[in-house]
C-alpha positions as CSV (number, residue, x, y, z in Angstrom):
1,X,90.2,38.0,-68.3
2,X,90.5,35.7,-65.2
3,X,92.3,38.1,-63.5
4,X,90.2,40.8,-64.0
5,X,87.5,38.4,-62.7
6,X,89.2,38.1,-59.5
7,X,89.6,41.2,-58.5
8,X,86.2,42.3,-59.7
9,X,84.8,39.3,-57.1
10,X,87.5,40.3,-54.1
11,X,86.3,43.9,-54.7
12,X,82.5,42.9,-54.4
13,X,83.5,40.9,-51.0
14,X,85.4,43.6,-50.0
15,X,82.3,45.9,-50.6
16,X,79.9,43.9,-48.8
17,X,81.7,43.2,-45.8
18,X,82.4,46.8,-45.2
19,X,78.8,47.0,-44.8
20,X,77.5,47.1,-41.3
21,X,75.0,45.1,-41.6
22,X,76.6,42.3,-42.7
23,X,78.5,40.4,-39.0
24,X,75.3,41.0,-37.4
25,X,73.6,39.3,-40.2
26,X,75.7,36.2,-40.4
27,X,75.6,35.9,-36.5
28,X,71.8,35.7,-36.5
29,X,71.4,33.5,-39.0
30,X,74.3,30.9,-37.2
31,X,72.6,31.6,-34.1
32,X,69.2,30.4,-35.8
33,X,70.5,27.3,-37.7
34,X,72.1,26.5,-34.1
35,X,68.6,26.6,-32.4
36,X,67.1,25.0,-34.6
37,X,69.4,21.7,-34.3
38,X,69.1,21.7,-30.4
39,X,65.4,22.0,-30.8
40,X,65.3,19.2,-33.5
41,X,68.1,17.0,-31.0
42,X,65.3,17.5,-28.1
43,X,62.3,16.7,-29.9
44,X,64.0,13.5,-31.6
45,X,65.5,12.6,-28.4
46,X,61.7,12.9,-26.5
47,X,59.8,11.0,-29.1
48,X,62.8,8.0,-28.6
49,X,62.2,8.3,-25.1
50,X,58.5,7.9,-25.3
51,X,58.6,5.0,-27.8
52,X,60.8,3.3,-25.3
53,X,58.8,3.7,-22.7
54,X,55.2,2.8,-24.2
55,X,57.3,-0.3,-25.7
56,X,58.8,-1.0,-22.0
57,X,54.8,-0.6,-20.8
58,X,53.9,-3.0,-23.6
59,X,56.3,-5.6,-22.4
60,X,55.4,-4.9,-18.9
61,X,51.6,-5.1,-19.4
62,X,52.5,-8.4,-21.1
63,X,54.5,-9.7,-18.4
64,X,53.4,-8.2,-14.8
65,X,49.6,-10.1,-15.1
66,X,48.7,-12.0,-11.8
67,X,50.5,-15.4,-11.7
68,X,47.2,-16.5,-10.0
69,X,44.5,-15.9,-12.7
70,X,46.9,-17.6,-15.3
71,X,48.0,-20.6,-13.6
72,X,43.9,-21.4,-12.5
73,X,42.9,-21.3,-15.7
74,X,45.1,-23.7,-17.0
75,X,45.7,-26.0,-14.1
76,X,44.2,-29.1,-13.7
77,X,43.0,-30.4,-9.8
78,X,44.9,-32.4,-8.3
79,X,44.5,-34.4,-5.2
80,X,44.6,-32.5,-2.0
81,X,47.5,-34.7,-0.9
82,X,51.1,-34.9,-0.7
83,X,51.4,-38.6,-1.7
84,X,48.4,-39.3,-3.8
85,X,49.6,-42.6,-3.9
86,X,48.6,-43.5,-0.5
87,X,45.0,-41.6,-1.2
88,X,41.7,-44.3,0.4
89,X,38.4,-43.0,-0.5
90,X,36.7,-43.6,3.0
91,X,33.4,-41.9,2.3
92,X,32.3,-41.2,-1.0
93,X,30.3,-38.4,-2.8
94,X,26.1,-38.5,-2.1
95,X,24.9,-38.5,-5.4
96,X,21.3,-39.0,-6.6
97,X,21.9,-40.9,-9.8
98,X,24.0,-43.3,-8.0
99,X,23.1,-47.0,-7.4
100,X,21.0,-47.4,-3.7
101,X,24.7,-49.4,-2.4
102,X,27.0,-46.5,-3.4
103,X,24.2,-43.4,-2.0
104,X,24.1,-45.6,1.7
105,X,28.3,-46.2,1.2
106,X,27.7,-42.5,1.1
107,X,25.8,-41.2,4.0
108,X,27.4,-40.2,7.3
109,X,25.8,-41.0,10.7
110,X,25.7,-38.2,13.3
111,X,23.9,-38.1,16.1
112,X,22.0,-41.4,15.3
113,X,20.9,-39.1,11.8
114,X,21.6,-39.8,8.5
115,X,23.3,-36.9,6.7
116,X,24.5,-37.0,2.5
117,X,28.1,-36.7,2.2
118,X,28.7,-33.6,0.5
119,X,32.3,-34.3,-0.5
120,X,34.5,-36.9,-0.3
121,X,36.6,-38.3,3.1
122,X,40.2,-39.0,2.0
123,X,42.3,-41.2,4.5
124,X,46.3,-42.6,3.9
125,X,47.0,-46.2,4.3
126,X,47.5,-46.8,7.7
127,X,45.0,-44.8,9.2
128,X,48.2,-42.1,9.8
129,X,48.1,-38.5,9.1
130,X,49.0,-37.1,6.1
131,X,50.2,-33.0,4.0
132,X,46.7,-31.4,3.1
133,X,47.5,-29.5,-0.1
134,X,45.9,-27.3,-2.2
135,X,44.2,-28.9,-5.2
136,X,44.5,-25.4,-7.1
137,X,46.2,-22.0,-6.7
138,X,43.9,-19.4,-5.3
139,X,43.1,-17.5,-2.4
140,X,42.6,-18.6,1.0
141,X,39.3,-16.8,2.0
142,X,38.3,-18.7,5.4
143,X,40.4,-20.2,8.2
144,X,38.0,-21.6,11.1
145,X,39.9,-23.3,14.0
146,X,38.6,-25.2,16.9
147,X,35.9,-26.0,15.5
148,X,35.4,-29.7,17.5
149,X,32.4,-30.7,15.0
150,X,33.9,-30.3,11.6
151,X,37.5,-30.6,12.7
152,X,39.0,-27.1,11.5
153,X,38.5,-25.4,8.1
154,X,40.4,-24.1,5.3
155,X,38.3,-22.4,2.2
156,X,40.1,-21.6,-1.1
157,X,38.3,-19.5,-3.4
158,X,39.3,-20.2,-7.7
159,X,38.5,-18.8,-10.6
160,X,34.9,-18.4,-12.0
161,X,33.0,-18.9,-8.6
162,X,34.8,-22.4,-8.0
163,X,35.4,-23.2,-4.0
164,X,37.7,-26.0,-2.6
165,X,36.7,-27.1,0.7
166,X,39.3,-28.5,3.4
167,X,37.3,-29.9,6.7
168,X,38.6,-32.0,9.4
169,X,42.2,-30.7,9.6
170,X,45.0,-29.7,12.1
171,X,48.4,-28.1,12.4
172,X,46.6,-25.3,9.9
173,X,49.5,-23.6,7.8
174,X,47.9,-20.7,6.0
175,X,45.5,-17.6,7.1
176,X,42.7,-15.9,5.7
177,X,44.2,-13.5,2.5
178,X,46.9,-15.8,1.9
179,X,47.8,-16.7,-1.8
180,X,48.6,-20.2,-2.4
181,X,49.5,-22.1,-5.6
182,X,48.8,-25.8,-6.4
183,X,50.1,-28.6,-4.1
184,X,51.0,-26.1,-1.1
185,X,50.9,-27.8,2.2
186,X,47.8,-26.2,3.9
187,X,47.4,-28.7,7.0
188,X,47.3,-31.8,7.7
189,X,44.1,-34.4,8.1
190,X,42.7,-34.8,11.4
191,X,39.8,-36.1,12.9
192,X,36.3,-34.9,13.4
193,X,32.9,-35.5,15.4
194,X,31.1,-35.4,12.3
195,X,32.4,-38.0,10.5
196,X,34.1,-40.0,13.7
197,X,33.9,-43.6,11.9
198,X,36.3,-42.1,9.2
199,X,39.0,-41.3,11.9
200,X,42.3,-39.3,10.5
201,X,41.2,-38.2,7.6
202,X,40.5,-34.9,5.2
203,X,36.8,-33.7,4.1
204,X,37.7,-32.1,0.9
205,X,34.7,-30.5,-1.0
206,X,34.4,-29.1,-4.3
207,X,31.6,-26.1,-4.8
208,X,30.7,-24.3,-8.1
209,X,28.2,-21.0,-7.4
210,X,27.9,-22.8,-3.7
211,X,26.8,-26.1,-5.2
212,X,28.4,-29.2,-3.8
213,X,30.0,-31.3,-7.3
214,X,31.7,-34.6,-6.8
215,X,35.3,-34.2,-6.3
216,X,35.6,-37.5,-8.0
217,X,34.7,-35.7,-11.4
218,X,36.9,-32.8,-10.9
219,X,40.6,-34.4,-10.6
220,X,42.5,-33.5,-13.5
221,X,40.3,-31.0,-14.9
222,X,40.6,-27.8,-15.4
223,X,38.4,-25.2,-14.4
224,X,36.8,-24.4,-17.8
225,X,36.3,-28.4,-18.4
226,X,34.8,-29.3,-15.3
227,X,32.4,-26.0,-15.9
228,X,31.6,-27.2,-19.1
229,X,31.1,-30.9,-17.8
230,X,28.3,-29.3,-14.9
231,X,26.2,-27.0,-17.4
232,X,24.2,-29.8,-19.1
233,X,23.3,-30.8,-15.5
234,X,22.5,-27.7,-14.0
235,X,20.3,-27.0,-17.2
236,X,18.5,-30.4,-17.0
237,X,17.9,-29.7,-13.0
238,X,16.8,-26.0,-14.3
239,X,14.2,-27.7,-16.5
240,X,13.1,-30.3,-14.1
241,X,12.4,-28.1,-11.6
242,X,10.5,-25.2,-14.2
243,X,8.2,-28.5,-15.0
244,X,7.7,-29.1,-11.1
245,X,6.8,-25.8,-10.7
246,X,4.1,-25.5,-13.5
247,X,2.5,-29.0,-12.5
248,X,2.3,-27.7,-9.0
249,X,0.7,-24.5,-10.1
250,X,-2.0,-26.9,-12.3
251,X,-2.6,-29.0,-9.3
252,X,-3.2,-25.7,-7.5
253,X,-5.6,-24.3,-9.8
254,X,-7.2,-28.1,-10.3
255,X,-7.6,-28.0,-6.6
256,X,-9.2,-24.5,-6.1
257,X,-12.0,-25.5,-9.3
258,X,-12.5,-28.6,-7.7
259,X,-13.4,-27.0,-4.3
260,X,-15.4,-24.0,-6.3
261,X,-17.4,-27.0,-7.9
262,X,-17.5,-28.7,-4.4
263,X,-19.1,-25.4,-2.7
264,X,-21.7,-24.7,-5.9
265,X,-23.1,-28.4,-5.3
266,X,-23.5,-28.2,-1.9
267,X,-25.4,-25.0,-2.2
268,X,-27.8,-26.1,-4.5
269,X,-29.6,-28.3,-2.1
270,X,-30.0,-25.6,0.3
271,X,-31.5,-23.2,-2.4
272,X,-34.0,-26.3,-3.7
273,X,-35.2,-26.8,0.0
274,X,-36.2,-22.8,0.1
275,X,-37.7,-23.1,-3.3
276,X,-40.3,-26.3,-2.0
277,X,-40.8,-24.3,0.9
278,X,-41.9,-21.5,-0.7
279,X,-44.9,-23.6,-3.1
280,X,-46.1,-25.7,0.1
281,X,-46.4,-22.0,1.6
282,X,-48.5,-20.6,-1.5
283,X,-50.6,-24.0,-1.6
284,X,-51.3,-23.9,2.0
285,X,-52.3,-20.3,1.7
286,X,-54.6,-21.0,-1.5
287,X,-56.2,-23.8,0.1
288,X,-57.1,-21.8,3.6
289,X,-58.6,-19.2,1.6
């Protein structure tokens, strides 16, 4: 019986590959299982590709952010000098609230007129120059030289409208477009006509929106703190000066009734005369006729 099996089965191979059909059948159908593994190899082989890439992007995107934007945000001022140790506040910061000693400790005399210190003069021990540095990483937007009032100028420009102001410096190190990153030497103090009683020293300023802040209350804070510590301020002045405003505009409009009132008054005189005029006129004429 197993024989017979297995000649019946050879027989029915034989039979079927006689047919001519059947090589160009087999060939076709190896040809399309081999396409269709290269096509599947390519397609697999792209989407590993892409994955690698958008993951490389990823990393990339994580990595390749400005060094600038990150570092401001989370540095805190420093001084702007190499040895802080040797750092003499020689004029101080005009401020209002401050005691009547500290606000005349704080004016400068030019041209026999008093001006407010709008930042602070730093001198070294010694009355000897001194590294200007940068307080904070940013970009240097204005370099002014010769200037023989001022004493030379250097302008930083930070994060979130914040400006740090270098006056009264020589020997100027950077240009305008330059990036610079905290404690960079930028210059070094000079002297100035402005502020001649001061001798070598550095003007350093510290503006928020173009508002001059105390430098003093700056140094080791970072730019969100210092922002923070100014917004109760600025909101109080806001408010003060909405109140000056509307007690101007009462005064006004008390003024112009006042003067309304003033005018009527001094026009009813005037109209009383013509009225007694007019009755000695009619008695005069009754007592002709």
């Amino acid at each position: 019986m197993r024989e017979g099996e297995k000649k019946n089965t050879s027989q029915k191979m034989k039979k079927i590959f006689k047919n001519r059909w059947m090589f160009p059948a087999v060939y076709l159908m190896s040809a399309a299982i081999l396409i269709s593994g290269i096509i599947w190899y390519q397609m697999a082989d792209t989407n590993n590709e892409q994955g690698q890439e958008s993951q490389e992007g990823a990393i990339e995107g994580q990595f390749n952010q400005p060094a600038e934007e990150v570092n401001s945000s989370v540095e805190q001022m420093a001084l702007p000098m190499k040895n802080a140790d040797e750092a003499v506040v020689k004029t101080g910061f005009y401020d209002e609230k401050a005691s009547e000693k500290q606000q005349e400790a704080a004016l400068v005399v030019y041209n026999n007129t008093y001006h407010p210190n709008t930042g602070i003069a730093y001198t070294a021990k010694g009355g000897k120059t001194f590294d200007v540095t940068a307080a904070l990483s940013g970009k240097v937007t204005k370099v002014q030289e010769n200037d023989a009032l001022l004493g030379n100028v250097i302008v930083i420009e930070h994060a979130d409208g914040f400006v740090t102001n270098y006056q009264s410096v020589k020997d100027i190190q950077v240009a305008e477009g330059d990036q610079v990153s905290q404690g960079d030497v930028i210059a070094k103090a000079g002297k100035s006509l402005f502020n001649e009683k001061a001798g070598v020293h550095l003007h350093f300023e510290v503006r928020k929106d173009n508002v001059a802040i105390n430098p003093l209350n700056c140094i080791d804070k970072t730019v969100a703190a210092i922002e923070e510590s100014i917004q109760p301020a600025q909101t109080k002045e806001s408010a003060d000066k909405a109140t000056e405003e509307s007690a101007e505009q009462n005064e006004e409009s008390t003024d112009k009734a006042t003067e309304e009132s003033t005018e009527q008054t001094e026009e009813s005189p005037s109209e009383q005369e013509q009225n007694s005029s007019t009755i000695e006129n009619e008695l005069e004429d009754k007592s002709s006729s």
